[in-house]
N, CA, C and O of each residue as an XYZ file, in Angstrom:
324
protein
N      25.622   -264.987     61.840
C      26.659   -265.875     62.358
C      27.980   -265.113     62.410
O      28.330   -264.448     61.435
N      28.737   -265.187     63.532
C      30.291   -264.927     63.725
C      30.765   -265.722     63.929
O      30.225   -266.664     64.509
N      32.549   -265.724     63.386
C      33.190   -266.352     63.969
C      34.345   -266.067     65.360
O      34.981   -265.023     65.506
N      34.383   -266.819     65.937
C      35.596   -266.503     67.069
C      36.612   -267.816     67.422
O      36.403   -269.029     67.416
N      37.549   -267.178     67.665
C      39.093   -267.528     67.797
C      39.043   -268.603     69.004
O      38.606   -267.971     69.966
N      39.265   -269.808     69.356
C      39.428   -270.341     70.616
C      40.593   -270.402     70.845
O      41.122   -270.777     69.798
N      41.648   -270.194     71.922
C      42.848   -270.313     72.293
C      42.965   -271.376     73.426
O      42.022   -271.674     74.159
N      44.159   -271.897     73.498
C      44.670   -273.080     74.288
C      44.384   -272.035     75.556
O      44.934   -270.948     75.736
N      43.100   -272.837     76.602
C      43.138   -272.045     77.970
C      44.956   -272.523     78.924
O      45.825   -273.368     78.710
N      44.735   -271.285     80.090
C      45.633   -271.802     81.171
C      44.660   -272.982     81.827
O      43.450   -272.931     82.050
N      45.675   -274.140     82.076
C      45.073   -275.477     82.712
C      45.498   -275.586     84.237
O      44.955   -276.426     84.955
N      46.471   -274.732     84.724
C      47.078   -274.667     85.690
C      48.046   -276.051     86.116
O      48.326   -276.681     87.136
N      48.311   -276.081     84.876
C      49.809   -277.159     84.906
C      51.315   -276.272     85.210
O      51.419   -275.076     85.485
N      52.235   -277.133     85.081
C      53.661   -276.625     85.892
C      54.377   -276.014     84.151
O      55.441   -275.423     83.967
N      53.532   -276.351     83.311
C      54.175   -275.930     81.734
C      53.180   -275.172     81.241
O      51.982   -275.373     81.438
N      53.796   -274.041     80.408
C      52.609   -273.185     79.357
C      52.905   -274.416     78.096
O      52.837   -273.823     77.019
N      53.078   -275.278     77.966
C      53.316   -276.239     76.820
C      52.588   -277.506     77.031
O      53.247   -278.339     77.653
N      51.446   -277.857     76.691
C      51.055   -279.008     75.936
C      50.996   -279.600     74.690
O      50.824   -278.826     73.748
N      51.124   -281.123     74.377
C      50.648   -281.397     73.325
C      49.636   -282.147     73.216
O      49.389   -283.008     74.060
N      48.784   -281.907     72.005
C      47.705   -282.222     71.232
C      47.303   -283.573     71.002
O      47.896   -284.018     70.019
N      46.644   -284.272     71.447
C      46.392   -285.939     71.420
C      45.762   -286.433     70.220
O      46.123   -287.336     69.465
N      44.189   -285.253     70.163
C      43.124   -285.894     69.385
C      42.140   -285.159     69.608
O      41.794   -284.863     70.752
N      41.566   -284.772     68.589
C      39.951   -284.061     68.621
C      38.872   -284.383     68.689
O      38.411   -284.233     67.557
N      37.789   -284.922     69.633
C      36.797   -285.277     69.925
C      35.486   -284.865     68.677
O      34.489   -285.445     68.248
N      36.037   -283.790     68.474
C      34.806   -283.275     67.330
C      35.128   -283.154     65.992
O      36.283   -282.745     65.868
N      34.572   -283.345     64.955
C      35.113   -282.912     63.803
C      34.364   -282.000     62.827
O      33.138   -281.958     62.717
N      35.468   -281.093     61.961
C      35.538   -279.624     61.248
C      34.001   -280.203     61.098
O      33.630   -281.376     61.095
N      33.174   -278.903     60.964
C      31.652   -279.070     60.483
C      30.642   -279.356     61.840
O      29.458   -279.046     61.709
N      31.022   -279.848     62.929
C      30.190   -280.720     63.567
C      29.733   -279.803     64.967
O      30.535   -278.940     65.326
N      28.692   -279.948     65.614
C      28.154   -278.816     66.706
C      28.983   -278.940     67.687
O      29.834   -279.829     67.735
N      28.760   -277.795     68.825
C      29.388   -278.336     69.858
C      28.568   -277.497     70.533
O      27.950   -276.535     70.078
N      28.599   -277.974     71.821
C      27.952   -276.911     72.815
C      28.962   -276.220     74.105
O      30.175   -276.316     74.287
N      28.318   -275.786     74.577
C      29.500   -275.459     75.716
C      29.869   -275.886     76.428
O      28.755   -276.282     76.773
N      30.808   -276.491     77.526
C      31.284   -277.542     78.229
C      31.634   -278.953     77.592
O      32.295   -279.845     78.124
N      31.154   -278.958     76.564
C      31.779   -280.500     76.151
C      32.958   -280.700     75.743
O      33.760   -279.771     75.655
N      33.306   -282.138     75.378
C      35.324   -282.200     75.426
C      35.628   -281.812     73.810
O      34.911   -282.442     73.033
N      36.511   -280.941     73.230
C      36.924   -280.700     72.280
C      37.897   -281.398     71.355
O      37.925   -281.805     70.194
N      38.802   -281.336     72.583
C      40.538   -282.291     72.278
C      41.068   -282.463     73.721
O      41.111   -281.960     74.843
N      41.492   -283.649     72.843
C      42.583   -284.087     74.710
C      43.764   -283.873     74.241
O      44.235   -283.908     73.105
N      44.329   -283.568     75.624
C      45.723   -282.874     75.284
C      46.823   -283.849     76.460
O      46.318   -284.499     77.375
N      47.808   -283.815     76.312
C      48.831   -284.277     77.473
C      49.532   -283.010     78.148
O      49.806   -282.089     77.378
N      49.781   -282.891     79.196
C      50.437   -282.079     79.939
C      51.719   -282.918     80.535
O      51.939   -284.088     80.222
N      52.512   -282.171     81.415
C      53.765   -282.279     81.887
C      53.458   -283.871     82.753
O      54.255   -284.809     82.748
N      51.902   -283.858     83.567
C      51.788   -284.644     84.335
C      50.274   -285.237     84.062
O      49.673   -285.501     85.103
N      49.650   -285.457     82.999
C      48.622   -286.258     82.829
C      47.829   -285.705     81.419
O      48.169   -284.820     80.635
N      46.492   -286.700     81.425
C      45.956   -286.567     80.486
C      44.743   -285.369     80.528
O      44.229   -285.089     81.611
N      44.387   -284.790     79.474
C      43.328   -284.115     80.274
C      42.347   -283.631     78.515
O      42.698   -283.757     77.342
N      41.201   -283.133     79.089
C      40.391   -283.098     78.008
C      40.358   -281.510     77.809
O      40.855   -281.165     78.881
N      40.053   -280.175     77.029
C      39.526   -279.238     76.731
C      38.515   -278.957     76.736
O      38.066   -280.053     77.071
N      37.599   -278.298     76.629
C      36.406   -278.201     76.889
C      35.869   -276.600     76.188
O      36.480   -275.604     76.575
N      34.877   -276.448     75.304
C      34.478   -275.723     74.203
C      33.949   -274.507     75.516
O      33.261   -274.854     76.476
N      34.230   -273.685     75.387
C      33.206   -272.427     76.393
C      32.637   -271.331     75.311
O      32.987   -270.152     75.251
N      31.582   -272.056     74.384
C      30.649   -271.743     73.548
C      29.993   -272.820     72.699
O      30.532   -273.817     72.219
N      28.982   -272.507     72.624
C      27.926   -273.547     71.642
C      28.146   -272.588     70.401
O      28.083   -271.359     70.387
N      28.457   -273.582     69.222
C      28.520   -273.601     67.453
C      28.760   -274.760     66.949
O      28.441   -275.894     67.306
N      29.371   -274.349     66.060
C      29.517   -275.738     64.508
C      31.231   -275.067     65.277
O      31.344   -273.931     65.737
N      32.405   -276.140     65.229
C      33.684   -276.218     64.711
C      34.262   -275.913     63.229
O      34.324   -276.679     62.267
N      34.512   -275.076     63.298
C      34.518   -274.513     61.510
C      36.318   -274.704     61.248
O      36.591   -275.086     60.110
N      37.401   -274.499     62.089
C      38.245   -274.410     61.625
C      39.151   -275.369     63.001
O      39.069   -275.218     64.220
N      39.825   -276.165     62.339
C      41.260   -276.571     63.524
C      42.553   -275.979     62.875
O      42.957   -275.897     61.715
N      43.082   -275.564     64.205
C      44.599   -274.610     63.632
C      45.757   -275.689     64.110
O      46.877   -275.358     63.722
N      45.707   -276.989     64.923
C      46.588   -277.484     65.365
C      46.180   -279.303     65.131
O      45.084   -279.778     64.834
N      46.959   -279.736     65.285
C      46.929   -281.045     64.896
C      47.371   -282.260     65.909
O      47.890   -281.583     66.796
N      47.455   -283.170     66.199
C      47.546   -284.202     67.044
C      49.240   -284.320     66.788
O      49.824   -284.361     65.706
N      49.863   -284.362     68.281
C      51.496   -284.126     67.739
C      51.948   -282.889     67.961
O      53.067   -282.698     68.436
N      50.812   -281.547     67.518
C      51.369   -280.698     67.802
C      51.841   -280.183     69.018
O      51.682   -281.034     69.893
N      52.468   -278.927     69.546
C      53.065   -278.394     70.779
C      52.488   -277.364     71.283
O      53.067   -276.356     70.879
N      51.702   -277.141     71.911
C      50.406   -275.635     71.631
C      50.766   -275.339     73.003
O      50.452   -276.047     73.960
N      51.768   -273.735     73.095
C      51.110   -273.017     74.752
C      50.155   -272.471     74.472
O      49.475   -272.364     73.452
N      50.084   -271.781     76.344
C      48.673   -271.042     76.614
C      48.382   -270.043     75.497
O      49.387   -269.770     74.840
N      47.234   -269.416     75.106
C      46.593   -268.599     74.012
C      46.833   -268.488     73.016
O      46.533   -267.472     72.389
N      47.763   -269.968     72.262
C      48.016   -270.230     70.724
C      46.429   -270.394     70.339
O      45.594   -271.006     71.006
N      46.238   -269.774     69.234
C      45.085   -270.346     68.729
C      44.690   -272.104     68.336
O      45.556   -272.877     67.927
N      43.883   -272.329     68.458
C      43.500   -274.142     68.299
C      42.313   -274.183     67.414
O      42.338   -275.164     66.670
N      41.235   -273.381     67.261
C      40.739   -273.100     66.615
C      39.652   -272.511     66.618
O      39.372   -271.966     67.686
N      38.450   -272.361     65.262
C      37.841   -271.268     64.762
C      36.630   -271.922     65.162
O      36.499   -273.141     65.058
N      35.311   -270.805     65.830
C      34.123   -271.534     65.967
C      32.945   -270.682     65.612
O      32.988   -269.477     65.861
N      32.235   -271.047     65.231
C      30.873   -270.118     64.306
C      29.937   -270.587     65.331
O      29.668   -271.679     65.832
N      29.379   -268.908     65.520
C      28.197   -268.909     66.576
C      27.293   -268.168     66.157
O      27.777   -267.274     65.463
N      26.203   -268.107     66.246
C      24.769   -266.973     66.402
C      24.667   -265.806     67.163
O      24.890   -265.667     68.365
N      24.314   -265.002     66.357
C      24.682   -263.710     67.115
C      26.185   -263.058     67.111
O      26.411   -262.023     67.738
C-alpha cells in the first residue's frame, strides 16, 4: 500500500479559490475513482470533486468553511500498489 497526496484540481472557474462545503466520504472509508469526494462552492455555483483513484480516504487536510486554491492539498489516499 502507498499513500498519495490529492490536490484541489483546476475546475475551470473564473477563481483559483474555492470553498469547502462537505465531504461525501469519511476518514477510513473506500472510494473508487470518479465518485464525489466533497462539494465545494465556486465564484458561480455548486459543484462536486471527484476522487481520480480507487482507495480507503486515510487523511482530510481541509475542512468545510475552509478556502482551498488550485493544488492545495485536500487530502491523503491509500492505494495498492
Amino acid at each position: 500500500m502507498k499513500k498519495i497526496e490529492m490536490k484541489m484540481p483546476y475546475l475551470a472557474t473564473t477563481t483559483d479559490t474555492v470553498t469547502v462545503l462537505s465531504w461525501l466520504v469519511e476518514v477510513d472509508g473506500p472510494i473508487k475513482r470518479g465518485e464525489p469526494l466533497l462539494e465545494i462552492e465556486t465564484d458561480k455555483s455548486i459543484m462536486e470533486v471527484e476522487s481520480y483513484t480507487t482507495g480507503t480516504l486515510c487523511e482530510i487536510h481541509v475542512q468545510p468553511g475552509d478556502e482551498v486554491v488550485v493544488g492545495e492539498l485536500i487530502a491523503t489516499i491509500e492505494v495498492e500498489g
